[in-house]
BALOLUM-343099 format. One record per residue (C-alpha): x, y, z; residue in three letters. Coordinates in steps of 0.05 Angstrom, whole numbers, plus 5000, padded with zeros to 4 digits. Layout:
// residues N
XYZALA/...
END
This chain:
// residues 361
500050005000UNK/504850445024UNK/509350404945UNK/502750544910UNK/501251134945UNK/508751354939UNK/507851144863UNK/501851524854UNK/504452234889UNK/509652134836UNK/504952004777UNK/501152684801UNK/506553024813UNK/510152834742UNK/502953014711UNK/502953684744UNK/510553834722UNK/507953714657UNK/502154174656UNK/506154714684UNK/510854664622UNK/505254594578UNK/502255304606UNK/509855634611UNK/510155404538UNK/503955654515UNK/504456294554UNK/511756374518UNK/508756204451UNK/502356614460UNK/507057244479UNK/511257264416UNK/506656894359UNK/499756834390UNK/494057234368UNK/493757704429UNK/500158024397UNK/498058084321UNK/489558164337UNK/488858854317UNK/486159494355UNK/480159514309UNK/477958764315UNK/478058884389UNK/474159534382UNK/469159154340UNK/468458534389UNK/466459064450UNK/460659344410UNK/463360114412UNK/460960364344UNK/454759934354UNK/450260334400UNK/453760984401UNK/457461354353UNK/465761404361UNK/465062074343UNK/463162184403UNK/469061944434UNK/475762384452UNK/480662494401UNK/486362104441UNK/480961514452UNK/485561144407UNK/479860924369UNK/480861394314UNK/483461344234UNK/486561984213UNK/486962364144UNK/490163084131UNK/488863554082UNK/493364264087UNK/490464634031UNK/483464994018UNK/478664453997UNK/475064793941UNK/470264123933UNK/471463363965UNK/473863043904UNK/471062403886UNK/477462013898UNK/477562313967UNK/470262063984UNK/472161443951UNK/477661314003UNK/472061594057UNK/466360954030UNK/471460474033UNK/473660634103UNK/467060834131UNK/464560104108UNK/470059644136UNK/471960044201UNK/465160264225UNK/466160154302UNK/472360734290UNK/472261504274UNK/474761654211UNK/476562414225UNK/479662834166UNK/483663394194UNK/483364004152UNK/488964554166UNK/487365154130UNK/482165514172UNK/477965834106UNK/476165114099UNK/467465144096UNK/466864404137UNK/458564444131UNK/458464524061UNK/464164044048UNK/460463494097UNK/453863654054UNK/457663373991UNK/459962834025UNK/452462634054UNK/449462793980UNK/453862183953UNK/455061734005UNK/448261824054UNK/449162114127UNK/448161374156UNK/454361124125UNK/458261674138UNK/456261814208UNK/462661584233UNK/466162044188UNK/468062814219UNK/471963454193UNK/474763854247UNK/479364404243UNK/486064534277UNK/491265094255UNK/499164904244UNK/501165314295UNK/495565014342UNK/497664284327UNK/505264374333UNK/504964804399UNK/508864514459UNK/511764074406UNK/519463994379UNK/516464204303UNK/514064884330UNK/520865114342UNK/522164974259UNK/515165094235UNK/516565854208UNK/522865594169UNK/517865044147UNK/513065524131UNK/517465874086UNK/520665224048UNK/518565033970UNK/516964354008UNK/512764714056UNK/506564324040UNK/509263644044UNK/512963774102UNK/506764104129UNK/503663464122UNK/509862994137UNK/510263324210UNK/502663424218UNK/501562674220UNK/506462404267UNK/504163044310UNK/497362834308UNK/499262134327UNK/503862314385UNK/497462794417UNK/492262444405UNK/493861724383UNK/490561264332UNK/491861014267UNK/494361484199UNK/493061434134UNK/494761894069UNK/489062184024UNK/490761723969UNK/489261104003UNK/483460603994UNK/481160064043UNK/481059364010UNK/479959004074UNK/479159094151UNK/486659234190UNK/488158534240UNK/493759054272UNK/495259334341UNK/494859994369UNK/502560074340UNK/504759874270UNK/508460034206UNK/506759824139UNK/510959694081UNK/508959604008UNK/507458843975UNK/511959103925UNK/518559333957UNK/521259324021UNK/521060054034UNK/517960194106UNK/512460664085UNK/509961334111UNK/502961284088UNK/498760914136UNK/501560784207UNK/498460744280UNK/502261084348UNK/498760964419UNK/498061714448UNK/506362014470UNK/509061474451UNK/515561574461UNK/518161354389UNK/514961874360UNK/517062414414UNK/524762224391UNK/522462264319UNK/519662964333UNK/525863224364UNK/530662884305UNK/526063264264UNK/527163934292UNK/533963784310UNK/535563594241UNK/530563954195UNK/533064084121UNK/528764564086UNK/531264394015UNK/530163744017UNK/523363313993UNK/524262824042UNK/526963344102UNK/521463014146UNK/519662374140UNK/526362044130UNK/528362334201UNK/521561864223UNK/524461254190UNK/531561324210UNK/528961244288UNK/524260644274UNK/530760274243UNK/535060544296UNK/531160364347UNK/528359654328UNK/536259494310UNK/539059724380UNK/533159574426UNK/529058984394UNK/534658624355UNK/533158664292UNK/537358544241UNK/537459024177UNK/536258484130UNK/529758264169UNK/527958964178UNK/527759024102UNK/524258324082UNK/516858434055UNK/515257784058UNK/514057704121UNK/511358064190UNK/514358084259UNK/514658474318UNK/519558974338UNK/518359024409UNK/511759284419UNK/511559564342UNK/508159094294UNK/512159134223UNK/506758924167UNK/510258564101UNK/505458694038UNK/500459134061UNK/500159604003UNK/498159453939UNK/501760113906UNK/500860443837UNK/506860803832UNK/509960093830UNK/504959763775UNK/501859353823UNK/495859113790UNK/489059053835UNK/489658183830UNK/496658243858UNK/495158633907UNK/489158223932UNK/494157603926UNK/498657953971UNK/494557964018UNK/493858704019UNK/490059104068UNK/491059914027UNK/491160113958UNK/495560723958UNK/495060943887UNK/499761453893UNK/497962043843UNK/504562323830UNK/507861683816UNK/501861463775UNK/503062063723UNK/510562083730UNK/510261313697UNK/505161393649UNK/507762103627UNK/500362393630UNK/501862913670UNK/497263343619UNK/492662743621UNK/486162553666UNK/485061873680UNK/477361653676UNK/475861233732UNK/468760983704UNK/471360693642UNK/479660603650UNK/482159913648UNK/487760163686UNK/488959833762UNK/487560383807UNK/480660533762UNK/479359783777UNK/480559853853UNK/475760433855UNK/469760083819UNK/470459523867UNK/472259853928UNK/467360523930UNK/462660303873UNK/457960923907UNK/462561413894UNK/463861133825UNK/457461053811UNK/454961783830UNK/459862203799UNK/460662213719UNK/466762523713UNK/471162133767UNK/478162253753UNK/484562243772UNK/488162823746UNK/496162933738UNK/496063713731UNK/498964103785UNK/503963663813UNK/509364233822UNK/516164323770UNK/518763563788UNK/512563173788UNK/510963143859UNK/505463373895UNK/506463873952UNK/511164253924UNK/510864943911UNK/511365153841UNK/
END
């Protein structure tokens, strides 16, 4: 009697050695591969119901629980490939506020919301906003408001306007960023933190990303801006942004350069979510089937790059009846807006002296 019970104190003991490995292991796994990590910010949002019974309009700007666009010139009209970009987020992110920031303070937001509820309906778009903030409101008790009057005065002045604005906006407030040239081809599985790059390139891209509210990342990007700020230079801004994400996932997640530049796959970089083949992009021929392939989440057709291939720059393109890709991403992405504007175009006029847009001619 007195081996068996020995035997069996073992055999429970042995069995709950093992199940405390098995739960170590799983905890382990869970931490760096399982879903908790990569299940995005929205699909949580979307599981609690917010959207559902009240509007995330509603909500505080630094809720986190909002996508942001920029525009920092006067909006004469919403052009159609704008409220394009607004259906196709409005329909696959409805639990989320889709605000569009709009600089320049002669902007009329009631009669520009009226053309967006004439096309699109005010139920679809209720979780779509226009507010208001001035430059020198959003950069105050920032790093960029000690450079914004050289900015100001630059040739790049309204890129870099709208370079800086956005990882501004993201370090007050929080939330997720994405340019004006972007449409939604699916819902985003990512956190609250994460970095997209193209399904075409490696590049890390500057288009769409999401920052938790002062995070510091984007403080230290904000003060290599200001610190280093060249006014002459197209890329004066957001290559300062970049150069901190690779410094700091190399020196304080481990990454090497070569993974930090392979866009085949995703991984984490500490608590910073790098996304391989998110973008399906026109400025790189990508046609609307590969990007789907891909996998990819945003269409950023790119307008400058578009022209600058196809040398149209004195050329519209007409989305209704193009067979070109970013005409066929439209049509099946924001058939609406397609549908209720005749002349839907993209146009290459007015992209400054070198082809890109933003710069002052």
């Amino acid at each position: 009697m007195y081996f068996a019970a020995v035997q069996l104190r073992k055999t429970r003991l042995i069995i709950l050695w093992i199940i405390l490995i098995v739960i170590i292991f799983y905890a382990i796994a869970n931490y760096f591969f399982g879903t908790e990590k990569f299940e995005g910010l929205y699909e949580k949002i979307a599981k609690t119901g917010v959207g559902r019974d009240s509007n995330p309009c509603n909500e505080s700007w630094s809720s986190g629980n909002t996508v942001w666009m920029i525009e920092t010139k006067y909006l004469e009209t919403v052009k159609p490939l704008i409220q394009c970009e607004i259906e196709s987020y409005v329909k696959l992110m409805p639990e989320v506020c889709l605000r569009l920031l709009l600089i320049d303070p002669s902007n009329n937001i009631p009669q520009l919301m009226s053309e967006v509820h004439s096309v699109l309906g005010r139920d679809l778009t209720s979780t779509f906003h226009m507010v208001h903030m001035s430059a020198e409101d959003l950069f105050r008790d920032t790093p960029i408001a000690l450079i914004w009057p050289k900015m100001s005065g630059s040739r790049f002045s309204p890129v870099h306007l709208a370079a800086a604005a956005r990882v501004v906006l993201l370090y007050k407030f929080g939330g997720m960023y994405t340019d004006s040239d972007v449409i939604l081809m699916r819902r985003p599985t990512f956190g609250p933190k994460f970095l997209t790059r193209s399904a075409s390139s490696p590049t890390l891209m500057f288009a769409i990303f999401a920052h938790p509210k002062h995070d510091p990342l984007l403080l230290s990007a904000l003060e290599a801006i200001a610190a280093n700020y060249e006014s002459n230079a197209y890329t004066g801004v957001s290559i300062h942004y970049h150069k901190r994400v690779q410094n700091f996932c190399r020196t304080q997640c481990g990454i090497s350069q070569k993974r930090l530049y392979d866009n085949k796959t995703s991984f984490m970089c500490c608590d910073m979510q790098i996304v391989a083949s998110a973008l399906g992009h026109s400025g790189r021929e990508m046609s609307l089937d590969q990007a789907e392939k891909a996998g990819g989440t945003f269409y950023h057709y790119a307008r400058s790059f578009l022209c600058l291939n196809h040398k149209n720059k004195d050329t519209d393109l007409q989305v209704k009846t193009s067979d070109h890709h970013v005409a066929q991403v439209a049509r099946k992405y924001c058939p609406i807006t397609v549908e209720n504007h005749s002349n839907f175009v993209i146009s290459c006029e007015n992209l400054g002296k070198n082809g890109f847009r933003g710069e002052k001619p």
